[in-house]
C-alpha positions as CSV (number, residue, x, y, z in Angstrom):
1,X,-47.3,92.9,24.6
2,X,-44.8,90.8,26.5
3,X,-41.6,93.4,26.2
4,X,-44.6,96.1,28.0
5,X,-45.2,93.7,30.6
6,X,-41.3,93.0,31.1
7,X,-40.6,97.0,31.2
8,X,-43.5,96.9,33.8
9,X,-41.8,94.2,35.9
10,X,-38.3,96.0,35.6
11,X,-39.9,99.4,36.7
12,X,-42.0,97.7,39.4
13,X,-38.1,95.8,40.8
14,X,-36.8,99.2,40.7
15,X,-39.5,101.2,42.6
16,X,-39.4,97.9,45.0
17,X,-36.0,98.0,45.8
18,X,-35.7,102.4,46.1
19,X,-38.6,101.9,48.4
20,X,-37.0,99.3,50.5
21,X,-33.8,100.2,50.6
22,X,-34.9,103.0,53.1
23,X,-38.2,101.8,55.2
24,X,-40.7,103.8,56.0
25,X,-39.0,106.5,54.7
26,X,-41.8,108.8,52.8
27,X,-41.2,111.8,51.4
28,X,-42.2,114.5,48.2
29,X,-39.3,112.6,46.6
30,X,-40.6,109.7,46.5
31,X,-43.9,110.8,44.9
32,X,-41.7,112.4,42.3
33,X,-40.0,109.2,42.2
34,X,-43.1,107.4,41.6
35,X,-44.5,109.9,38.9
36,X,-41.1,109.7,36.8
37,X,-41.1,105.9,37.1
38,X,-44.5,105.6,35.6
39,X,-43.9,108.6,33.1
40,X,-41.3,106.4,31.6
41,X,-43.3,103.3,31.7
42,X,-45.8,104.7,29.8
43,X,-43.3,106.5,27.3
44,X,-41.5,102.9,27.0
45,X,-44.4,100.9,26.7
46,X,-46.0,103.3,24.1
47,X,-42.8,103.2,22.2
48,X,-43.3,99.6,22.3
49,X,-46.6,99.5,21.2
50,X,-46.2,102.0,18.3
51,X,-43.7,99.6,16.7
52,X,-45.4,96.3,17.6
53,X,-48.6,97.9,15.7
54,X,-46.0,98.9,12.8
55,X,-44.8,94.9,12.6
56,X,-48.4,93.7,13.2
57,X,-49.5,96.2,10.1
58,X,-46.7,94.8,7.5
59,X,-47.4,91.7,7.8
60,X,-50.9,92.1,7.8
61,X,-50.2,94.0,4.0
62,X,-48.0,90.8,3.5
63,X,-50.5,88.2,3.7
64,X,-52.7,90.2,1.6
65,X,-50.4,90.7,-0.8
66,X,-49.5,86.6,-0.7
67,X,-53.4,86.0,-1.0
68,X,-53.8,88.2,-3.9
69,X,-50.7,87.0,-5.7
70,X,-52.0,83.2,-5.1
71,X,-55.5,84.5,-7.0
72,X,-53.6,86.1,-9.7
73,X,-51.6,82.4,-10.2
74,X,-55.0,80.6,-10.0
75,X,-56.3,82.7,-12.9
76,X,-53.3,82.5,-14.7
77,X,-53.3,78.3,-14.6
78,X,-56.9,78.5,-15.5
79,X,-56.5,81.1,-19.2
80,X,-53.0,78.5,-19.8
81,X,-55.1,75.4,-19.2
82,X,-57.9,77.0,-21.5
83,X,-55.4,78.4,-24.5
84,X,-53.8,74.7,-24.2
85,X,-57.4,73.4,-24.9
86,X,-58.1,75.8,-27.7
87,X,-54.4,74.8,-29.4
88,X,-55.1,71.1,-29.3
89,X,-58.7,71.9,-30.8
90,X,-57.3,73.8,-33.7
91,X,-54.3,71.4,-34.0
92,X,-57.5,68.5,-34.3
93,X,-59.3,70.9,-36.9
94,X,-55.9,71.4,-39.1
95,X,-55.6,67.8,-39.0
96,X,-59.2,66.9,-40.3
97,X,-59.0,69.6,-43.1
């Protein structure tokens, strides 16, 4: 969001300073001017967009991925802890026969 809003800053400087440079001076090529400018705005800032939704999307798949490997430890510590428990209680019944 923030490199769209710089790109709109830039192309507002540069339409700013074409328009100033000659005042009052209005003509078709300046409408053209104006339509290019925000053509490329847009075709920038979409570009931008597109791969800050691409980012936002793999990291998104990351933490799920983080989550899901954090469960899969969990259960994994809970079926040692339980073996362990069954060990020692065959180890106790070995003993006693």
């Amino acid at each position: 969001m923030k490199n769209i809003i710089l790109l709109g800053i830039v192309f507002l400087a540069i339409g700013s300073f074409l328009f100033y440079r000659d005042q009052y001076a209005w003509s078709w090529q300046m409408l053209y001017s104006c339509t290019a400018g925000l053509g490329l705005g847009l075709i920038f800032g979409g570009i931008v967009g597109y791969i800050s939704k691409g980012t936002a999307i793999k990291n998104e798949n990351k933490v799920k991925q983080l989550k899901q490997l954090q469960k899969d430890k969990e259960e994994l510590e809970k079926k040692q802890a339980q073996l362990l428990k069954e060990v020692e209680k065959q180890e106790k019944e070995n003993r006693n026969v």
